[in-house]
N, C-alpha and C positions, 0 to 999 in steps of 0.2 A: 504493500500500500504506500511505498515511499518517507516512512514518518520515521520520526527519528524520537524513541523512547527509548529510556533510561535501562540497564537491567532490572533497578531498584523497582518503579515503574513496572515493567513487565510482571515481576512477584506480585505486587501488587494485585494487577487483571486477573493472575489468576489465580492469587487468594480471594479475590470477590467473585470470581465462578464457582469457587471448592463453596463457597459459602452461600451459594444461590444454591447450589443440588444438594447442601446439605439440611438447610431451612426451609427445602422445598420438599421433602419429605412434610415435611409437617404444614406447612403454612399455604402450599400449594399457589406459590409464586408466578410460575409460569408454568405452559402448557409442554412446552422441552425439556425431555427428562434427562438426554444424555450432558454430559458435563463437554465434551468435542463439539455435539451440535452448538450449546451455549455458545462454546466461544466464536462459531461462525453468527449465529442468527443473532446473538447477542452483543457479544464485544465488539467482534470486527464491522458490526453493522453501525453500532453506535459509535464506533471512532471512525466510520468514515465522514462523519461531518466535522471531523476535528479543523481540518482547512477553512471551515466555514467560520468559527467561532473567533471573530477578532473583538472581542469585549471584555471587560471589565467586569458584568455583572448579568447572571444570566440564573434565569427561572425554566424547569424543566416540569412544565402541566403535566397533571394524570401521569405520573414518573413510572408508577408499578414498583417493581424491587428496583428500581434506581436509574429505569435506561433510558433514554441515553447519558443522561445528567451523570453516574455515578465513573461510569469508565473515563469520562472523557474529564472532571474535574481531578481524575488519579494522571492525563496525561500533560491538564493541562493547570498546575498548580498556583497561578500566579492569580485565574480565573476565578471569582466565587461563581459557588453553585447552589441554589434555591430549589430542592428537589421537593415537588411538592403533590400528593395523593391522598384521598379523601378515605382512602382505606388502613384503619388501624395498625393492620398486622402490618401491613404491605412499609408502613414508617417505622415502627419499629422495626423490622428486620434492616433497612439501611441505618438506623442510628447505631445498630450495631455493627454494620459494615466500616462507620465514620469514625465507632471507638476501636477498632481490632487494625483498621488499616491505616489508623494517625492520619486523618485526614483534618484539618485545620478549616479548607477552603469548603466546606459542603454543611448547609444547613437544612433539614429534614422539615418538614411540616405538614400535618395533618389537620389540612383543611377543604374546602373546599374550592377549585380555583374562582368563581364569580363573586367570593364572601372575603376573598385573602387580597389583604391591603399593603404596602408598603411605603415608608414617610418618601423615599426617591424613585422615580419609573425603572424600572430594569431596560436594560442594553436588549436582550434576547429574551423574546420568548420560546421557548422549544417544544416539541412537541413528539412522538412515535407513536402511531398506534393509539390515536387519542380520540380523535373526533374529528367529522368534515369540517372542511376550511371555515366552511360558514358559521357552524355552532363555536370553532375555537376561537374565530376573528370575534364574536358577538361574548364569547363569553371573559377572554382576555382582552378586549379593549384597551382597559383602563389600566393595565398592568406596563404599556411604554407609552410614549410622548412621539410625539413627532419626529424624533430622530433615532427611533425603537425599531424592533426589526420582529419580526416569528420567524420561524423556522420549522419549518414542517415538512417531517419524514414521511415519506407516503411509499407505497408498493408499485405499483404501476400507473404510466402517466395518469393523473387525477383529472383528464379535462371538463369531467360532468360537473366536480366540484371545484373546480377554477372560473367556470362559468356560473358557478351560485354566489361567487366573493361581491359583497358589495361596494357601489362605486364611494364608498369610504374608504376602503383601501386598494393598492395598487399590487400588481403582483408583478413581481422584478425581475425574476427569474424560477426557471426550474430545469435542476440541471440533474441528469441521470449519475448517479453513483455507481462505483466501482467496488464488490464486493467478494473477495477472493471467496470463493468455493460457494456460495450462498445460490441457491438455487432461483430465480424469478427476480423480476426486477425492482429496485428502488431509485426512488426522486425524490431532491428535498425541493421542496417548494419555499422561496425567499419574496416575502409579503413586508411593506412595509404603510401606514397609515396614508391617505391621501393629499 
């Protein structure tokens, strides 16, 4: 994938894969059971927006057990990370990913994103596996400014749902990802307010 991570870094990834198959036994995290598929469908999926993320302060909606937000604040530590899911378990299990892997830059919340306030707008909003552009743009609004951005991970060109985005925001690009071994395709979708 061209990126250039630390050894330190790499342990890292994949002490937070050993810890998704082993809390997913119980907590039933995600639908992937093998710990190899994780690091495709998972890791390598969510650090390929890592080229995308040139910010300072970034909120990852409907996170789930931490993706894309948790791999990608372990490569990119300078970055904070607002991992945030309305699912109890689903926050607990990363608060414990943020104490076992000394993560400093990732803060966990258990809210939900329409209710969840912050005193400064976020840089990024993120998104995988969350909702159509339409319900994320309508329900993150309020979470950037005018010089805010989304980012949204989608499967296959989303054109039905590019054509639902309202002409309140503008959609900038979407550009096709490169995912070693991962089977179908992925697009991030780069939305920024009008």
């Amino acid at each position: 994938m061209g990126m250039m991570v630390t050894q330190q870094q790499q342990q890292k990834l994949i002490a937070y894969v050993a810890l998704m198959h082993k809390w997913n036994k119980a907590y039933n995290l995600t639908s992937v059971r093998d710990p190899e598929q994780m690091v495709i469908k998972h890791l390598l999926d969510s650090l390929s927006v890592m080229p995308h993320i040139s910010a300072r302060n970034v909120i990852d909606v409907g996170t789930g057990p931490g993706l894309p937000g948790m791999p990608l604040a372990i490569v990119l530590p300078e970055t904070r990370f607002t991992l945030l899911d309305s699912l109890g378990k689903r926050v607990r299990f990363m608060k414990q990913c943020v104490h076992e892997l000394k993560l400093d830059n990732v803060e966990c919340i258990h809210d939900r994103v329409e209710a969840h306030t912050e005193k400064a707008p976020y840089d990024i909003v993120l998104s995988r596996a969350f909702a159509s552009l339409k319900d994320m743009l309508h329900w993150c609004e309020h979470l950037v400014d005018s010089n805010g951005k989304y980012l949204a991970l989608k499967g296959q060109f989303p054109q039905s749902e590019i054509d639902e985005v309202s002409n309140h925001f503008c959609v900038e690009s979407v550009l096709t990802l490169e995912v070693p071994d991962l089977v179908g395709e992925r697009h991030l979708v780069t939305i920024h307010k009008a």
